[in-house]
N, C-alpha and C positions, 0 to 999 in steps of 0.2 A: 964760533966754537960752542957757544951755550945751545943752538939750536941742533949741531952733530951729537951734543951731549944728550941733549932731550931725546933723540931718534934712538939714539944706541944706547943709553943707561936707563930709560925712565919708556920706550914702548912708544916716543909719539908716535902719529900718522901724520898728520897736517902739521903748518903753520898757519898761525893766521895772523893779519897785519889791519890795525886801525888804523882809516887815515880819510879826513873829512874830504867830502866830493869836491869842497872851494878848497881844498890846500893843494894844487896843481904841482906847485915845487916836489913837496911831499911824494905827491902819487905819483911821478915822471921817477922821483928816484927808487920806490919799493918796486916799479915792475921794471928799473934797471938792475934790479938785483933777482931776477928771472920770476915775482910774485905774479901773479895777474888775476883781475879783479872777477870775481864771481858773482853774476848779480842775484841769483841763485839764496843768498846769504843775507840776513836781517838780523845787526845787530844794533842796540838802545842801549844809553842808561839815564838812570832816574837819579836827581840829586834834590837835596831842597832848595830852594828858589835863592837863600841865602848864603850858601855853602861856596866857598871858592871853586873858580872853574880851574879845569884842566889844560884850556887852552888857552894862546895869549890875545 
């Protein structure tokens, strides 16, 4: 629902979906839900060395 809302209230184009090359589970379910991977696309970020991570 958030994403139809994005498309039709707010003007998106794309989606885009993060999801680490080793998280197999992950990436099996975002291109069951019709996404698929562009290699095309380089995304990073930058945290400091001390900072909690994002992932588990």
């Amino acid at each position: 629902m958030m994403v139809v809302a994005a498309f039709r209230d707010l003007g998106a184009s794309h989606v885009y979906e993060l999801v680490s090359a080793a998280n197999e589970v992950s990436r099996r379910m975002v291109e069951a839900c019709g996404l698929r991977h562009a290699p095309d696309l380089v995304c990073g970020l930058a945290t400091r060395e001390q900072a909690a991570r994002f992932t588990r």
